[in-house]
Biotite code that builds the C-alpha atoms (Angstrom):
import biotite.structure as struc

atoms = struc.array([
    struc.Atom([124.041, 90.256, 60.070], chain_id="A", res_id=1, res_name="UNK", atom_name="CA", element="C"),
    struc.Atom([127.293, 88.254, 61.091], chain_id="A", res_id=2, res_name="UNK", atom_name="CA", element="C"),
    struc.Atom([126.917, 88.960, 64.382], chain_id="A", res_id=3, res_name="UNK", atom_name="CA", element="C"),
    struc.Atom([126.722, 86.003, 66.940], chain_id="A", res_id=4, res_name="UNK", atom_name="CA", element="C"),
    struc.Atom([124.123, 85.410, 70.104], chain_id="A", res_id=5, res_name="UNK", atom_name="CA", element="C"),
    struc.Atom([126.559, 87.003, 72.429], chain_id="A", res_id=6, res_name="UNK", atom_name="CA", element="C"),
    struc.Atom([127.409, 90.414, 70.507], chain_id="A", res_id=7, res_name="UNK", atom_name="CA", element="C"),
    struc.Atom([123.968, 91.340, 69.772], chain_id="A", res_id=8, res_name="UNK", atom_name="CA", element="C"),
    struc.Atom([123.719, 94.823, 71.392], chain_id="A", res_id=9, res_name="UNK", atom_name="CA", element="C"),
    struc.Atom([126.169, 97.040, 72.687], chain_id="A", res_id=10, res_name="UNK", atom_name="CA", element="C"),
    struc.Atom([125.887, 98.133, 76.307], chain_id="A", res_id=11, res_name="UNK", atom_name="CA", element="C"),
    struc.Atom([127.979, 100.552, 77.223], chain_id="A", res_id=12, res_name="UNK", atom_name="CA", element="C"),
    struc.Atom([129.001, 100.949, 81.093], chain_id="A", res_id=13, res_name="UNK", atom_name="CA", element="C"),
    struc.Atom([128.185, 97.475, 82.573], chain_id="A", res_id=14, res_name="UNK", atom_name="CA", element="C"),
    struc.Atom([131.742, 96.021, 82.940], chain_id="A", res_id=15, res_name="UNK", atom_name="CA", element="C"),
    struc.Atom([131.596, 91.438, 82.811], chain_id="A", res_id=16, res_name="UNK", atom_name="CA", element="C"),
    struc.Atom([134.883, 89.662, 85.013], chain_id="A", res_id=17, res_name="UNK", atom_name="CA", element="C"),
    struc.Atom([134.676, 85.706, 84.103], chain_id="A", res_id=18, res_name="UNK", atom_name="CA", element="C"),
    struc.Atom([136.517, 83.063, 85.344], chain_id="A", res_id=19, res_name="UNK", atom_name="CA", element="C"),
    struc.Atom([138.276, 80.753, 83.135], chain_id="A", res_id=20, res_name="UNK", atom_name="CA", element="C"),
    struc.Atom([136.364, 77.112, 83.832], chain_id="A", res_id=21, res_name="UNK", atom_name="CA", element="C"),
    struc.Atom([139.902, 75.773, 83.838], chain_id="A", res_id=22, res_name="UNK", atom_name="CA", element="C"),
    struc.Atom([140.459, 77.431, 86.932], chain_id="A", res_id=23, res_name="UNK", atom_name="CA", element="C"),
    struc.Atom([137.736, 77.138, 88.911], chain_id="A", res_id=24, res_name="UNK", atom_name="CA", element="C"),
    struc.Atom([138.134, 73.990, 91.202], chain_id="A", res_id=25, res_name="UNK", atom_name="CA", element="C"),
    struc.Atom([134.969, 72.245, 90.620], chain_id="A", res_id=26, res_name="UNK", atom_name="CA", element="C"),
    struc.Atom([134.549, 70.538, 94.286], chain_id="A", res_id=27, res_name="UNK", atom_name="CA", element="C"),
    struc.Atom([136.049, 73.054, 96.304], chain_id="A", res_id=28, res_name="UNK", atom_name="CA", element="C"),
    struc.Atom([134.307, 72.769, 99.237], chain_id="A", res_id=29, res_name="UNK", atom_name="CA", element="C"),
    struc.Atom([132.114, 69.535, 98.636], chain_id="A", res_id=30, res_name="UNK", atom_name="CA", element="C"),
    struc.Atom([133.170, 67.686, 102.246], chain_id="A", res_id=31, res_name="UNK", atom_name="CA", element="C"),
    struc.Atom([133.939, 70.690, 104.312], chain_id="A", res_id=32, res_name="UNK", atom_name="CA", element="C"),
    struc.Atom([130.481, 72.550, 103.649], chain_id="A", res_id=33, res_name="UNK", atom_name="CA", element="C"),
    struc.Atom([128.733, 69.981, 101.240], chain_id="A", res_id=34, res_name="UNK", atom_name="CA", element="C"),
    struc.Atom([128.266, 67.302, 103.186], chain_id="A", res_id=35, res_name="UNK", atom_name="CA", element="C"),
    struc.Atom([127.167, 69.339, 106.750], chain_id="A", res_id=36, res_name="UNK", atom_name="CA", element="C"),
    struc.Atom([125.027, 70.831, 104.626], chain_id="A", res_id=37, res_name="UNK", atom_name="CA", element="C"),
    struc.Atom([123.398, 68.035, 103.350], chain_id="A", res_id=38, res_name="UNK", atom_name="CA", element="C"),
    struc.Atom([122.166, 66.113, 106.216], chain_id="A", res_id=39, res_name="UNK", atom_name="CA", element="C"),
    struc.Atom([121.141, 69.775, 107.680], chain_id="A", res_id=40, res_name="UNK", atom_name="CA", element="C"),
    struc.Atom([118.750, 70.041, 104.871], chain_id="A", res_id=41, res_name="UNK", atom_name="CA", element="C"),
    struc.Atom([117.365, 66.438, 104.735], chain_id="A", res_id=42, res_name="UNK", atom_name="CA", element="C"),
    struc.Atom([116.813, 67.156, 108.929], chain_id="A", res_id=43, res_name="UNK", atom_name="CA", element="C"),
    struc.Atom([114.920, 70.294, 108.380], chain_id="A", res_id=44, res_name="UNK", atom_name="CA", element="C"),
    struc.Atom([112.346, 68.452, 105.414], chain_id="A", res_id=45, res_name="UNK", atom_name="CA", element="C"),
    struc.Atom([112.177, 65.012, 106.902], chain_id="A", res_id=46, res_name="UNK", atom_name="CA", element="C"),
    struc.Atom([108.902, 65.564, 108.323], chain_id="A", res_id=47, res_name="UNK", atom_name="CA", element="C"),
    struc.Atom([107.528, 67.297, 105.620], chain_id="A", res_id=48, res_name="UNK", atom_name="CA", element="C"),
    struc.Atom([108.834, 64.258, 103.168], chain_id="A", res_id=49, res_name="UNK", atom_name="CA", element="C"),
    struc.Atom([108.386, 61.475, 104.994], chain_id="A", res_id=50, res_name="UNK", atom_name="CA", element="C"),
    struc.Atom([104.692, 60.827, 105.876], chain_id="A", res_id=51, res_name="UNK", atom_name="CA", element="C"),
    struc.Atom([103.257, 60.652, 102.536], chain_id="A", res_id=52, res_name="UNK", atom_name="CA", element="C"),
    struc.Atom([105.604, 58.387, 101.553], chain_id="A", res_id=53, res_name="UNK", atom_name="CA", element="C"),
    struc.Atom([104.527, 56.207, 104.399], chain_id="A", res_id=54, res_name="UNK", atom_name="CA", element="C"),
    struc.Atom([100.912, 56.447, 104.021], chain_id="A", res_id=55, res_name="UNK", atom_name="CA", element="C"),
    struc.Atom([101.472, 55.963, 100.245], chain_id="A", res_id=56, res_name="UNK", atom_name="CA", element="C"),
    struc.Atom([103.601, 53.091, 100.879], chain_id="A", res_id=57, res_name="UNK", atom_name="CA", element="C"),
    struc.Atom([100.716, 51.660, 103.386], chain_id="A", res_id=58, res_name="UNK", atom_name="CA", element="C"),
    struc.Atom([98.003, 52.284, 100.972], chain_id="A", res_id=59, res_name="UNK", atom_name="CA", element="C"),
    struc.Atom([99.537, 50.678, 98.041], chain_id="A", res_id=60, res_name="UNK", atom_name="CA", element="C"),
    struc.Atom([100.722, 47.373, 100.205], chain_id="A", res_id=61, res_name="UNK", atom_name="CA", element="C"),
    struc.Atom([96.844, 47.154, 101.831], chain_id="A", res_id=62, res_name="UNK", atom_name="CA", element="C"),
    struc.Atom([95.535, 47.077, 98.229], chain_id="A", res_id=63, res_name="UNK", atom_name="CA", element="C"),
    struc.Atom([97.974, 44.681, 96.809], chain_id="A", res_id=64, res_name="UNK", atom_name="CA", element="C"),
    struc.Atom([97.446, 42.398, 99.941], chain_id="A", res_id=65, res_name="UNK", atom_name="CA", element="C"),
    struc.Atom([93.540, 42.553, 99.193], chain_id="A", res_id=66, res_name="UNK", atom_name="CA", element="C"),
    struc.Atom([93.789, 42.289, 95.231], chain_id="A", res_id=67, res_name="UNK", atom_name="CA", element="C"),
    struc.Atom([95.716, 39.116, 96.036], chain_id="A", res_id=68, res_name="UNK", atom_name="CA", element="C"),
    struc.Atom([93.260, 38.105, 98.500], chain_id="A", res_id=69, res_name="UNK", atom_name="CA", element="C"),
    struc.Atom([91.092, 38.771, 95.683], chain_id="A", res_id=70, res_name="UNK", atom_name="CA", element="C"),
    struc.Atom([92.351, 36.585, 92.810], chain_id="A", res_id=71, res_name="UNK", atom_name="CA", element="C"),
    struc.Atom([92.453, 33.412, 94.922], chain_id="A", res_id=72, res_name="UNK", atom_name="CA", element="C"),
    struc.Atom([89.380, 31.165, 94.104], chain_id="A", res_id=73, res_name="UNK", atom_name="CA", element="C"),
    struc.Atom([87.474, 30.305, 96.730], chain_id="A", res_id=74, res_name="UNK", atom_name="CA", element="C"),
    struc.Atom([87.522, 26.324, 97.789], chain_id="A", res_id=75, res_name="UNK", atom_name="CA", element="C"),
    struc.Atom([83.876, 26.114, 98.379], chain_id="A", res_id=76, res_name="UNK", atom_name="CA", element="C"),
    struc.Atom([83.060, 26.779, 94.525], chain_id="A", res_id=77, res_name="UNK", atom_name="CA", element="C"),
    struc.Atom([84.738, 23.267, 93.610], chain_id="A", res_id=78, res_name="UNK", atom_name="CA", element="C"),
    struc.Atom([83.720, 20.851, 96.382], chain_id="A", res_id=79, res_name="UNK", atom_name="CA", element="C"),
    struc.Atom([81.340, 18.902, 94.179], chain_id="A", res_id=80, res_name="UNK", atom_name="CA", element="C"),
    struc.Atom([83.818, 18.502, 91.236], chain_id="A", res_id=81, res_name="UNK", atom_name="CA", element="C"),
    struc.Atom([84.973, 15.495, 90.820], chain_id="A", res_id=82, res_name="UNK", atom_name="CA", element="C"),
])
């Protein structure tokens, strides 16, 4: 039972390359295809995204102009203070 995770079962035929992670280059890549790619996706889901974030955004500003609206006492209650 001193086997580890990895050498659990033996399968025979199924052949397993790896690639060292000290040579892979990590951002190979990143501004020649990263970047294009990038604004191509936030193009295609901008419309999808966008509008409930807006309406959200309008909701939550409506309420917090009327709770402040709200909150304020009203002049007429004090008049006859003195």
């Amino acid at each position: 039972m001193g086997k580890h995770f990895g050498e659990l079962a033996k399968i025979r035929g199924i052949i397993q390359y790896r690639l060292s992670p000290f040579e892979q280059r990590a951002f190979a890549g990143a501004i020649s295809k990263g970047l294009p790619n990038v604004f191509y996706r936030i193009r295609s889901s901008i419309f999808r995204v966008l509008p409930p974030f807006v309406i959200a955004y309008l909701v939550y500003d409506a309420v917090e102009k009327k709770h402040n609206q709200l909150m304020r006492k009203n002049p007429a209650d004090y008049e006859n203070d003195e």
